[in-house]
PDB file with one MODEL, atoms N, CA, C and O in Angstrom:
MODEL        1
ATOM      1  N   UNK A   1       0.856  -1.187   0.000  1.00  0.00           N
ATOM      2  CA  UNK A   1       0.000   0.000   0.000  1.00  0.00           C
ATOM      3  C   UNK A   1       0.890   1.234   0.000  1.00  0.00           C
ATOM      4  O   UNK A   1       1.989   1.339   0.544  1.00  0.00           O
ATOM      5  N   UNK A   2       0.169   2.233  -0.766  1.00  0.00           N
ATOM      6  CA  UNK A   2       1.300   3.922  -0.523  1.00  0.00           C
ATOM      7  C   UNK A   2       0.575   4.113   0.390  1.00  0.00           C
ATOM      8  O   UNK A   2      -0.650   4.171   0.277  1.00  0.00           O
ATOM      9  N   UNK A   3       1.156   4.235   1.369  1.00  0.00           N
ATOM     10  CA  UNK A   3       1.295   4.920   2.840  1.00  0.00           C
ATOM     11  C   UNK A   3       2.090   6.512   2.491  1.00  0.00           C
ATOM     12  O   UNK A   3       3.217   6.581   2.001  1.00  0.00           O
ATOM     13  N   UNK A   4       1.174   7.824   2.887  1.00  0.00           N
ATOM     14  CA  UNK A   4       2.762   8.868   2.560  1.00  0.00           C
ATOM     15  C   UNK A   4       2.093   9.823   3.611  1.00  0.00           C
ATOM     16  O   UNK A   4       1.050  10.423   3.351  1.00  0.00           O
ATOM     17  N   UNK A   5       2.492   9.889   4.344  1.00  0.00           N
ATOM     18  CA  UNK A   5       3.055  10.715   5.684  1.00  0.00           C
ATOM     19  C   UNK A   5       2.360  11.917   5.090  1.00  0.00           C
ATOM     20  O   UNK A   5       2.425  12.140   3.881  1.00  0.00           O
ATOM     21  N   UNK A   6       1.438  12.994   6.245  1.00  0.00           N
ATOM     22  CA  UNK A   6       1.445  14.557   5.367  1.00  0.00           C
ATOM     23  C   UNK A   6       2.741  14.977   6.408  1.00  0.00           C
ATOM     24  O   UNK A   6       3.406  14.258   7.155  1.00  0.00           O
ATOM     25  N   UNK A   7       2.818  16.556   6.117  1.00  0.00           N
ATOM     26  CA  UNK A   7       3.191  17.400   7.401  1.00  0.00           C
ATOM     27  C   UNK A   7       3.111  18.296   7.357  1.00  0.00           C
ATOM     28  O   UNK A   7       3.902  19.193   7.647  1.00  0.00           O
ATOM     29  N   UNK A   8       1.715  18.312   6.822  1.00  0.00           N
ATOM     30  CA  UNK A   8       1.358  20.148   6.680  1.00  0.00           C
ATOM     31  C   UNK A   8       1.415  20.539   8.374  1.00  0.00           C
ATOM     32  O   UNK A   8       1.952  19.836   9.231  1.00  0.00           O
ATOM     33  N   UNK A   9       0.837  21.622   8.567  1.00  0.00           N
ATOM     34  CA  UNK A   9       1.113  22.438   9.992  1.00  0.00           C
ATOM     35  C   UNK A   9      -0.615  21.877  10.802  1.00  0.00           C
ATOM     36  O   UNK A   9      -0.971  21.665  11.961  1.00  0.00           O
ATOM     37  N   UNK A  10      -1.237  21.824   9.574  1.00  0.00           N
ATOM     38  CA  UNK A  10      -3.256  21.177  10.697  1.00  0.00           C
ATOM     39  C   UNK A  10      -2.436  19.453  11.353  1.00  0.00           C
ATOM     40  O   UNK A  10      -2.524  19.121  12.535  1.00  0.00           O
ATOM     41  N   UNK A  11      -1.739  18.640  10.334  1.00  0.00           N
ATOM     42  CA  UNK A  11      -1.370  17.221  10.381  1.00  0.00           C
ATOM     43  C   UNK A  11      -0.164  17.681  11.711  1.00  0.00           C
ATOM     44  O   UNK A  11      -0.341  17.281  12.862  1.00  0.00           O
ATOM     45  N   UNK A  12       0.500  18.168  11.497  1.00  0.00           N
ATOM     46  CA  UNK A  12       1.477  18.330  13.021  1.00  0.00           C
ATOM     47  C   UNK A  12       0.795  18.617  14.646  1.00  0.00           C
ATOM     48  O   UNK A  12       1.037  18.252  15.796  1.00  0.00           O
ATOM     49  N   UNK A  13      -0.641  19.899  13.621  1.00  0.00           N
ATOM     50  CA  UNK A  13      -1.164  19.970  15.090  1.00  0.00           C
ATOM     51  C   UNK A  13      -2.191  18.873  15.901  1.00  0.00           C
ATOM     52  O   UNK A  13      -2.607  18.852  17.060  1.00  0.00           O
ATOM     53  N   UNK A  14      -2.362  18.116  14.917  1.00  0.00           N
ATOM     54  CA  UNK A  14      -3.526  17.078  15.496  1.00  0.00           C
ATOM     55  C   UNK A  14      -2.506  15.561  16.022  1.00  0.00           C
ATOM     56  O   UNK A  14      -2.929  14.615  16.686  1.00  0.00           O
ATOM     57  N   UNK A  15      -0.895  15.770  15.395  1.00  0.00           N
ATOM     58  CA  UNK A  15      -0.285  14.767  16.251  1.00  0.00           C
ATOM     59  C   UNK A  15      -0.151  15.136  17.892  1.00  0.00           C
ATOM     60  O   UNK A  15      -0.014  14.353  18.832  1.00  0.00           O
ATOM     61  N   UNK A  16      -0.213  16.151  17.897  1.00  0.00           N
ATOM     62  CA  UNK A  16       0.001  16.641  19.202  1.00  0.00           C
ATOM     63  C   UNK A  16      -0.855  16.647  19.975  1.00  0.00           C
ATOM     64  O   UNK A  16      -0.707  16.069  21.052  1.00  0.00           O
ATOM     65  N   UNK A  17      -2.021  17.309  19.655  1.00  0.00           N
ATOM     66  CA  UNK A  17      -3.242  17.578  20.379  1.00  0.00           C
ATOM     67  C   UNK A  17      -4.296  16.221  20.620  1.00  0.00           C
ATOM     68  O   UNK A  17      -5.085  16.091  21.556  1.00  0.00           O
ATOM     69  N   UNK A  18      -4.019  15.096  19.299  1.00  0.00           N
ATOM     70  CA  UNK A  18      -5.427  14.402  19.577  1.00  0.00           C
ATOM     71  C   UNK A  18      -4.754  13.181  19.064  1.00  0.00           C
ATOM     72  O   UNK A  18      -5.508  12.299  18.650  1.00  0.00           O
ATOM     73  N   UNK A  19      -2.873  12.866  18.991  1.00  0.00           N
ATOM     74  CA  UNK A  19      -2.434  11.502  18.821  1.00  0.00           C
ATOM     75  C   UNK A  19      -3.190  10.916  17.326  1.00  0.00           C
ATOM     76  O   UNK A  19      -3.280   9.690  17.382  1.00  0.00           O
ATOM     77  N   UNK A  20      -3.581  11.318  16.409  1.00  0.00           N
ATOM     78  CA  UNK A  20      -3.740  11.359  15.096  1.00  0.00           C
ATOM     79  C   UNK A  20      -2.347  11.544  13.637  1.00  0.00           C
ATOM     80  O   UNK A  20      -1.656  12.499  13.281  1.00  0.00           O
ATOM     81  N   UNK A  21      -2.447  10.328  13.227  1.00  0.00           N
ATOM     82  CA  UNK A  21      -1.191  10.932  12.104  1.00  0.00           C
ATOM     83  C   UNK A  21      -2.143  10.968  10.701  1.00  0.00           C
ATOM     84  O   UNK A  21      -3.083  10.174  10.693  1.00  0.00           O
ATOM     85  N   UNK A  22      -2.075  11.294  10.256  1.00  0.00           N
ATOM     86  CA  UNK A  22      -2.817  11.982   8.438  1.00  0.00           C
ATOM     87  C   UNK A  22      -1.769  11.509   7.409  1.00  0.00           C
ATOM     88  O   UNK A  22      -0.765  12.209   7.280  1.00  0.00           O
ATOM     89  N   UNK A  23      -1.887  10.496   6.732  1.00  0.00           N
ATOM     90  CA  UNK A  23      -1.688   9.767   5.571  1.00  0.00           C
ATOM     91  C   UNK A  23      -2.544  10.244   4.220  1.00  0.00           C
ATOM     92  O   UNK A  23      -3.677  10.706   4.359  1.00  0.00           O
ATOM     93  N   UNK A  24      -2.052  10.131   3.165  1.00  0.00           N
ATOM     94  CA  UNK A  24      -2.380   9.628   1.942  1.00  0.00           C
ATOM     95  C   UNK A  24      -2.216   8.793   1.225  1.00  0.00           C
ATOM     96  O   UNK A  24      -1.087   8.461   0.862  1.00  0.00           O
ATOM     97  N   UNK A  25      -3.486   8.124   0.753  1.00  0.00           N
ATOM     98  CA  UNK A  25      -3.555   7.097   0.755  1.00  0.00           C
ATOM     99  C   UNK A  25      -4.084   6.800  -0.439  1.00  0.00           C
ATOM    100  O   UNK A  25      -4.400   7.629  -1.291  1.00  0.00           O
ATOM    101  N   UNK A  26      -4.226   5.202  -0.552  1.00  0.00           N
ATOM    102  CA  UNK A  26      -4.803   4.916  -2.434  1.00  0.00           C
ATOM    103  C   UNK A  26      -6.703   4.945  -2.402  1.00  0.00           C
ATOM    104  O   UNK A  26      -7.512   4.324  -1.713  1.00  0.00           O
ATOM    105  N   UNK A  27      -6.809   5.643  -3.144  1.00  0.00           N
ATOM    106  CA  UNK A  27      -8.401   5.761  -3.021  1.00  0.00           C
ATOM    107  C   UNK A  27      -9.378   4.665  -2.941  1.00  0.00           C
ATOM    108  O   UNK A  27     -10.497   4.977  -2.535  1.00  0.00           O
ATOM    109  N   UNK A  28      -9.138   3.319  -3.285  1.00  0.00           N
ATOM    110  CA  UNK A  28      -9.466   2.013  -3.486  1.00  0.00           C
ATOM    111  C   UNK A  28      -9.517   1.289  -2.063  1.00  0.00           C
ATOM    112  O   UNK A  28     -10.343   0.394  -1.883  1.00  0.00           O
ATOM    113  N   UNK A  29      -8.659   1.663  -1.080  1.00  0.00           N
ATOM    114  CA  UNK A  29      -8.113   1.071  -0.031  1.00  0.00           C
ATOM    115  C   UNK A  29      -9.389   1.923   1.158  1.00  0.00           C
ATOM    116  O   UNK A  29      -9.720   3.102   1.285  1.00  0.00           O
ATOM    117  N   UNK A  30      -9.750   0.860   1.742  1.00  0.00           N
ATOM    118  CA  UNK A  30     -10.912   0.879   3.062  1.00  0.00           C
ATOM    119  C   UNK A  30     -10.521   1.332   4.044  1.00  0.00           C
ATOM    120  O   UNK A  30      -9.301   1.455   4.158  1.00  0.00           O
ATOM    121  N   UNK A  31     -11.243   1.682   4.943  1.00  0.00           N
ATOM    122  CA  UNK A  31     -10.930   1.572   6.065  1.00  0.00           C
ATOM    123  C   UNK A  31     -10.073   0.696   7.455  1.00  0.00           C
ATOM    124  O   UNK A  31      -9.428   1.103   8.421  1.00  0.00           O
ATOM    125  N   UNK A  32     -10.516  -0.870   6.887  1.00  0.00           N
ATOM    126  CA  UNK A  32     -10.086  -1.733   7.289  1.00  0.00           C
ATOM    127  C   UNK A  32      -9.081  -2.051   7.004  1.00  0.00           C
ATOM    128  O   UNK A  32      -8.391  -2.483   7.927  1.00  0.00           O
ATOM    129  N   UNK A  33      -8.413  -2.010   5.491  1.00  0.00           N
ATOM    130  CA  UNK A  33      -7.134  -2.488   4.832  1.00  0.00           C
ATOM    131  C   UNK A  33      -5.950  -1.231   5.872  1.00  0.00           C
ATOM    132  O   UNK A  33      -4.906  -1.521   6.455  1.00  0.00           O
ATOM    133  N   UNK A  34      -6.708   0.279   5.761  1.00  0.00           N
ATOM    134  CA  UNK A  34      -5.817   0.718   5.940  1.00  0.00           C
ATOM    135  C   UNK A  34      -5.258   1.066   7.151  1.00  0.00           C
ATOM    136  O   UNK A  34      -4.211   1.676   7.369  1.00  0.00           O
ATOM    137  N   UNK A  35      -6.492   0.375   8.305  1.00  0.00           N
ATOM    138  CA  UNK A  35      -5.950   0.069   9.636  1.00  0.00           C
ATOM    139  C   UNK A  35      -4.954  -0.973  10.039  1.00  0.00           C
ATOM    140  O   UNK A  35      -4.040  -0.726  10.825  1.00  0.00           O
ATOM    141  N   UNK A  36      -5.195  -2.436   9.346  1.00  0.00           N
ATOM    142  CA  UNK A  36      -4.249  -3.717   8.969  1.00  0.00           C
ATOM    143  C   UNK A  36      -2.823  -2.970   8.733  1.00  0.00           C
ATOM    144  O   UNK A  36      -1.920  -2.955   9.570  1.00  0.00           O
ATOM    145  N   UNK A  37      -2.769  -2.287   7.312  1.00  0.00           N
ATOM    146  CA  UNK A  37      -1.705  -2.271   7.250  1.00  0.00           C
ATOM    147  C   UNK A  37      -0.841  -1.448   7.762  1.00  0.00           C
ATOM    148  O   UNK A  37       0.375  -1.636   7.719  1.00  0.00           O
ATOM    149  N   UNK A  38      -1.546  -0.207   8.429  1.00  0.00           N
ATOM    150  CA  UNK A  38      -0.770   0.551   9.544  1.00  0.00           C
ATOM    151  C   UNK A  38      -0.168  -0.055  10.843  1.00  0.00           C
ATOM    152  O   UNK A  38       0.948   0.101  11.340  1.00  0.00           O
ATOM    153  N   UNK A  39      -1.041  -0.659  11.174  1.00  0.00           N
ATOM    154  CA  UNK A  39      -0.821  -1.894  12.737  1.00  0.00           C
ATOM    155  C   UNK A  39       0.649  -2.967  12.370  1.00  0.00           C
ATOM    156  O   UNK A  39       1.497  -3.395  13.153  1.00  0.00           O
ATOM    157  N   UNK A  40       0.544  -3.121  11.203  1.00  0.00           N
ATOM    158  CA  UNK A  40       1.768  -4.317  10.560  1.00  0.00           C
ATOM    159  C   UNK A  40       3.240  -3.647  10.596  1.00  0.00           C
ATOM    160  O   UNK A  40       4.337  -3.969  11.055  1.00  0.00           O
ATOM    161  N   UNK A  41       2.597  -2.329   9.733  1.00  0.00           N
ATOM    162  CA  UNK A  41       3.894  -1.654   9.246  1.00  0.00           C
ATOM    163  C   UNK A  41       4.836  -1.548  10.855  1.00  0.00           C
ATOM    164  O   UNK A  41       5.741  -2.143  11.439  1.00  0.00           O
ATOM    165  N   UNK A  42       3.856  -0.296  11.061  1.00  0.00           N
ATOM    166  CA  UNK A  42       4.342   0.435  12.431  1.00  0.00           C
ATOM    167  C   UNK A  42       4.442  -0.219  13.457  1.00  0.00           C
ATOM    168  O   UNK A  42       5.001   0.271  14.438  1.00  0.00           O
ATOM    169  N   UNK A  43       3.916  -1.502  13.477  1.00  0.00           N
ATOM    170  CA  UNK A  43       3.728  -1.944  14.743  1.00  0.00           C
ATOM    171  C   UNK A  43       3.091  -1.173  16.365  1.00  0.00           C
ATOM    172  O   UNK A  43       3.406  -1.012  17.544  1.00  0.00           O
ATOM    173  N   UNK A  44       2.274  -0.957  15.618  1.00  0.00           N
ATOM    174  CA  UNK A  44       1.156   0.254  16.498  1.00  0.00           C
ATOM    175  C   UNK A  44      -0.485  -0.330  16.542  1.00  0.00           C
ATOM    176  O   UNK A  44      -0.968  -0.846  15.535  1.00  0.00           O
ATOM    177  N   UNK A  45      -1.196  -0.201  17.692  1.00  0.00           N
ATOM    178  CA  UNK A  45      -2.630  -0.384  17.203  1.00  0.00           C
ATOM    179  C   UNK A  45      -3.266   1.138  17.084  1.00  0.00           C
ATOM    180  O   UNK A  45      -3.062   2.174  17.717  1.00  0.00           O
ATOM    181  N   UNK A  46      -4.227   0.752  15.854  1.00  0.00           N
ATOM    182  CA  UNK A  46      -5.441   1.461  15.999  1.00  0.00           C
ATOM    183  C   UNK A  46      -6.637   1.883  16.121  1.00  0.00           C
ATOM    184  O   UNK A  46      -7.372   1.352  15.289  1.00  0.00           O
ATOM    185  N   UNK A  47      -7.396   2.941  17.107  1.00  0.00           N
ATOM    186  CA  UNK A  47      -7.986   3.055  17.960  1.00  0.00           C
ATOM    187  C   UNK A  47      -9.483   3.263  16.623  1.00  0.00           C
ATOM    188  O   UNK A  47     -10.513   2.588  16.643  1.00  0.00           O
ATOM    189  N   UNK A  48      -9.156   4.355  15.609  1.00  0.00           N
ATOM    190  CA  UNK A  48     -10.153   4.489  14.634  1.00  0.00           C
ATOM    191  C   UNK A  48      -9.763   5.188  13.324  1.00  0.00           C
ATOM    192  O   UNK A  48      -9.641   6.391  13.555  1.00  0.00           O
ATOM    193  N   UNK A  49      -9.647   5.047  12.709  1.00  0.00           N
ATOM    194  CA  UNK A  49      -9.716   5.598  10.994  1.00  0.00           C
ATOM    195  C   UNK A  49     -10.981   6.456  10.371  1.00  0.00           C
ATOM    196  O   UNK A  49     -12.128   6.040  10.210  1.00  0.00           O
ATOM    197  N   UNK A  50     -10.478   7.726  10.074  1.00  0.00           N
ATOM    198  CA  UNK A  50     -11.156   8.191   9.751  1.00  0.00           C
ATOM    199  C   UNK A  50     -10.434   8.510   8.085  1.00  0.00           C
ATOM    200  O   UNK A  50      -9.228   8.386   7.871  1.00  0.00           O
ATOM    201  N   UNK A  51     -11.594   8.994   6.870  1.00  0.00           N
ATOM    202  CA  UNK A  51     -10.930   8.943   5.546  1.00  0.00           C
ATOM    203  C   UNK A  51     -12.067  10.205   4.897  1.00  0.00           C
ATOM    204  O   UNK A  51     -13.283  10.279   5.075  1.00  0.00           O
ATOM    205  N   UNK A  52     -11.349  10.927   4.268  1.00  0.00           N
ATOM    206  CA  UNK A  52     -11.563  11.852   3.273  1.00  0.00           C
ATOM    207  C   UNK A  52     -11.478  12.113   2.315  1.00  0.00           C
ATOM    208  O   UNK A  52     -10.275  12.263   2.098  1.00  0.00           O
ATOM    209  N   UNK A  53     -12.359  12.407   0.959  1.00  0.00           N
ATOM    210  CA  UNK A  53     -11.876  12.247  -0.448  1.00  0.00           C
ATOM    211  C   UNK A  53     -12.048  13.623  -0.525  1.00  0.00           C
ATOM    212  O   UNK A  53     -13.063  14.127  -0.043  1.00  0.00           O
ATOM    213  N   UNK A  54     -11.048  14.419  -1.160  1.00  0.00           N
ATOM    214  CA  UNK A  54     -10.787  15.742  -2.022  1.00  0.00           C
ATOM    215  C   UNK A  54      -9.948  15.875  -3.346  1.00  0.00           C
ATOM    216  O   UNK A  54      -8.774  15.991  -3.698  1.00  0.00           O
ATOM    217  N   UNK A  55     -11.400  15.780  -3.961  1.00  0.00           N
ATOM    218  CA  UNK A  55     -10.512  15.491  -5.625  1.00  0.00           C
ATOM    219  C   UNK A  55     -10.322  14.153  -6.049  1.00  0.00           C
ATOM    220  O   UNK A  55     -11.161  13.566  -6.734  1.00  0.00           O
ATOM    221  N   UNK A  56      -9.446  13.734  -5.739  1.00  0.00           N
ATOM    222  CA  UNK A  56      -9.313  12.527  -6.663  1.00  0.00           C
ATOM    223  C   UNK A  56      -7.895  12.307  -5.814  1.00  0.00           C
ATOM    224  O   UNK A  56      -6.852  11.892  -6.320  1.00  0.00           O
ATOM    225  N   UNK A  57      -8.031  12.577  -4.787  1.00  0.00           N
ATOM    226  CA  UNK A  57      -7.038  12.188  -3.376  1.00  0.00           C
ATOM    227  C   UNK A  57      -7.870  11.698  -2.083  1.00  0.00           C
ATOM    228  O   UNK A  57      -8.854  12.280  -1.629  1.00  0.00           O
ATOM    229  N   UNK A  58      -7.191  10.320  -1.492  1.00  0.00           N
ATOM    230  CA  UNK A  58      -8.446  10.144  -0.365  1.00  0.00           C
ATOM    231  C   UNK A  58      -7.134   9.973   1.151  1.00  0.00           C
ATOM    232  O   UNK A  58      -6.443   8.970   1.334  1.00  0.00           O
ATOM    233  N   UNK A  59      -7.119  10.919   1.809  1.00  0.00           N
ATOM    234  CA  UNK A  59      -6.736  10.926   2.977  1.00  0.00           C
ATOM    235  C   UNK A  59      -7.044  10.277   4.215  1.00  0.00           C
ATOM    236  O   UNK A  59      -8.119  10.748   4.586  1.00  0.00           O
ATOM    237  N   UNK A  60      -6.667   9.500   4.968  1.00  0.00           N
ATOM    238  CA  UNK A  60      -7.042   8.606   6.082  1.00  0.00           C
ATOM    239  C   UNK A  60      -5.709   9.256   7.432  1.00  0.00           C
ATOM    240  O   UNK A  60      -4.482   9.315   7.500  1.00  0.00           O
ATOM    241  N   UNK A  61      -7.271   9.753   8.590  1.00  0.00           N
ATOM    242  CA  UNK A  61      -6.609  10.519   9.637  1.00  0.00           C
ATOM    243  C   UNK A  61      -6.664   9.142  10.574  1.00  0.00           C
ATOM    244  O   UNK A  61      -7.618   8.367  10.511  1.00  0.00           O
ATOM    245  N   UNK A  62      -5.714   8.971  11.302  1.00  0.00           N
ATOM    246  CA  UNK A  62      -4.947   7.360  11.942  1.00  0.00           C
ATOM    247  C   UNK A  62      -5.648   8.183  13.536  1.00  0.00           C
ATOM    248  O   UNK A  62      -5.350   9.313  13.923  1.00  0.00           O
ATOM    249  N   UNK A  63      -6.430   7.400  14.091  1.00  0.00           N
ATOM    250  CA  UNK A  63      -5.970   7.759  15.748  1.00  0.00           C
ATOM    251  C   UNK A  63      -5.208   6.613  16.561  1.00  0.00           C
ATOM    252  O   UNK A  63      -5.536   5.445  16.352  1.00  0.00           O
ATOM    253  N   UNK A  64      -4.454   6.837  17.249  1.00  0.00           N
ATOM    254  CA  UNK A  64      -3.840   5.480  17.683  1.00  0.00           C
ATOM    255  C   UNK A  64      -4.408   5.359  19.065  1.00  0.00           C
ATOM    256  O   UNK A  64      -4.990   6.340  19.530  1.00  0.00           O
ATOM    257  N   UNK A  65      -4.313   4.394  19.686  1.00  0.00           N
ATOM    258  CA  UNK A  65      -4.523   3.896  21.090  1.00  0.00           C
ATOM    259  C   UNK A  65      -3.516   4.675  21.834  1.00  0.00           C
ATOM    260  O   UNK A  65      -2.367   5.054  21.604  1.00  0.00           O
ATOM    261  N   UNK A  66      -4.509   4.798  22.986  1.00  0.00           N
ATOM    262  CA  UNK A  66      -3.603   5.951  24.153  1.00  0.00           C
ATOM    263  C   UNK A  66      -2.016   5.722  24.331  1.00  0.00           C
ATOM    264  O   UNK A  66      -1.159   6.603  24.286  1.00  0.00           O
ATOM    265  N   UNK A  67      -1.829   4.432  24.528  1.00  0.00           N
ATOM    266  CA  UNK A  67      -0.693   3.578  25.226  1.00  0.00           C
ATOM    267  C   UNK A  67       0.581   4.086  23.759  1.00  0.00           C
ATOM    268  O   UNK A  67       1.769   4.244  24.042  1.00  0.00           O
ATOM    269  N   UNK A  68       0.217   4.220  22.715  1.00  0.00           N
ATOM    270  CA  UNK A  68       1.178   4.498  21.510  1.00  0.00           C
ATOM    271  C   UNK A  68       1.319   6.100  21.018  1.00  0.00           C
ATOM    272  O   UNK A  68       0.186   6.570  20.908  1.00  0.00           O
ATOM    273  N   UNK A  69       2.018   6.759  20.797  1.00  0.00           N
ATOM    274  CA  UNK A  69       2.036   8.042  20.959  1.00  0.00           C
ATOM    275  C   UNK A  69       2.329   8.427  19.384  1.00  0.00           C
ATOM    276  O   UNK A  69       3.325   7.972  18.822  1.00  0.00           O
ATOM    277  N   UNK A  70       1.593   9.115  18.848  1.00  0.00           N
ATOM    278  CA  UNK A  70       2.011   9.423  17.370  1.00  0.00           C
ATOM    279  C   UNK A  70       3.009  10.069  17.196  1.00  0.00           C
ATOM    280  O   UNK A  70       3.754   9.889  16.233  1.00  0.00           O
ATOM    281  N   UNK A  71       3.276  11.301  18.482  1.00  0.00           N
ATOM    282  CA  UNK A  71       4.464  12.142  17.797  1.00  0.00           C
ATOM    283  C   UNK A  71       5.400  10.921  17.641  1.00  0.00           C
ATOM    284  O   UNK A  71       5.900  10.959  16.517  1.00  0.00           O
ATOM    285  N   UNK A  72       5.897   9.659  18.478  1.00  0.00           N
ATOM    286  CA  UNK A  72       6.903   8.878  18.383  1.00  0.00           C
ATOM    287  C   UNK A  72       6.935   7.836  17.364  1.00  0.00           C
ATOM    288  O   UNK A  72       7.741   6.907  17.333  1.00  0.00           O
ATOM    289  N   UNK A  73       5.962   8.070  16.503  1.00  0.00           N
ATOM    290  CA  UNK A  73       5.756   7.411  15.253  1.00  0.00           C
ATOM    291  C   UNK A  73       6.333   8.257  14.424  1.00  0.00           C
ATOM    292  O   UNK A  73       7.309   8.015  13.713  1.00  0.00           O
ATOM    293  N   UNK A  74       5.500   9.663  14.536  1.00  0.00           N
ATOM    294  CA  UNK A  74       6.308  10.517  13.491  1.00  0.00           C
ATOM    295  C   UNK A  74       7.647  11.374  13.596  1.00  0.00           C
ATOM    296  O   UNK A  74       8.054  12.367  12.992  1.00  0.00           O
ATOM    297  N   UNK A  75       8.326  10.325  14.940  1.00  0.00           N
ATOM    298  CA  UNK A  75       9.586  11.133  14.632  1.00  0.00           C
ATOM    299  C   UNK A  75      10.382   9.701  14.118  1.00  0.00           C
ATOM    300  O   UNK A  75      11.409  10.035  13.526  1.00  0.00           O
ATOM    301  N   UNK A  76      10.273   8.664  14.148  1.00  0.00           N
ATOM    302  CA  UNK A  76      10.563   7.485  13.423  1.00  0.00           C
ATOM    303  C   UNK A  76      10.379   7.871  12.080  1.00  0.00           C
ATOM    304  O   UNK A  76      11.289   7.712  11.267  1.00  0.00           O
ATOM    305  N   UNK A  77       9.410   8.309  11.798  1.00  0.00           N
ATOM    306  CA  UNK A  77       9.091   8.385  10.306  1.00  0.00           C
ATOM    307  C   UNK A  77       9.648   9.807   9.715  1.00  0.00           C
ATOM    308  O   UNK A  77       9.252  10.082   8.583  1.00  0.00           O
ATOM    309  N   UNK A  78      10.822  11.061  10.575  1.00  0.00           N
ATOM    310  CA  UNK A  78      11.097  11.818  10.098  1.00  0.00           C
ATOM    311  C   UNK A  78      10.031  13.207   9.970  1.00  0.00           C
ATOM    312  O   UNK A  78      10.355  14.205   9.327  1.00  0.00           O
ATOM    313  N   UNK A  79       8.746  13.077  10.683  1.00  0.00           N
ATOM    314  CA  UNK A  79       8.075  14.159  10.603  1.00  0.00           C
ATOM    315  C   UNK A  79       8.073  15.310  11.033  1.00  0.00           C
ATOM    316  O   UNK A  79       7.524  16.381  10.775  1.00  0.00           O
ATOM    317  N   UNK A  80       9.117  14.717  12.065  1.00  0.00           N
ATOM    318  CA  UNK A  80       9.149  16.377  13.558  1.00  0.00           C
ATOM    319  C   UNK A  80      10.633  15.603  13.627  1.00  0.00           C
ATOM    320  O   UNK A  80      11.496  15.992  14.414  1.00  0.00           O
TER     321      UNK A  80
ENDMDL
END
């Protein structure tokens, strides 16, 4: 799956504030696929998936479970 990290400045503030990371993602890909394959990759669970289509781009906002901390995902992943 393309998994691609955002880091606009709303995606930085919602790692912080509400443990959410904001992906883009393949428009085809569910909800479910794209919880699976976040949990695999990262080795993280998640709590709920939320997904947005704008345009002909579909974005999926990650919340993770309390116990896993996103900023420490996204500094693994180079975000912060």
């Amino acid at each position: 799956m393309n998994l691609k990290p955002l880091t606009t400045e709303k995606a930085i503030m919602s790692i912080e504030r509400e443990n959410v990371l904001t992906f883009l993602v393949d428009a085809r890909k569910t909800k479910d696929e794209i919880k699976k394959e976040i949990e695999e990759i990262f080795e993280v669970k998640v709590e709920k998936v939320r997904t947005l289509i704008r345009g002909n781009k579909k974005y999926a906002y990650v919340k993770l479970k309390k116990e896993f901390l996103a900023i420490d995902l996204a500094t693994k992943l180079g975000m912060m």
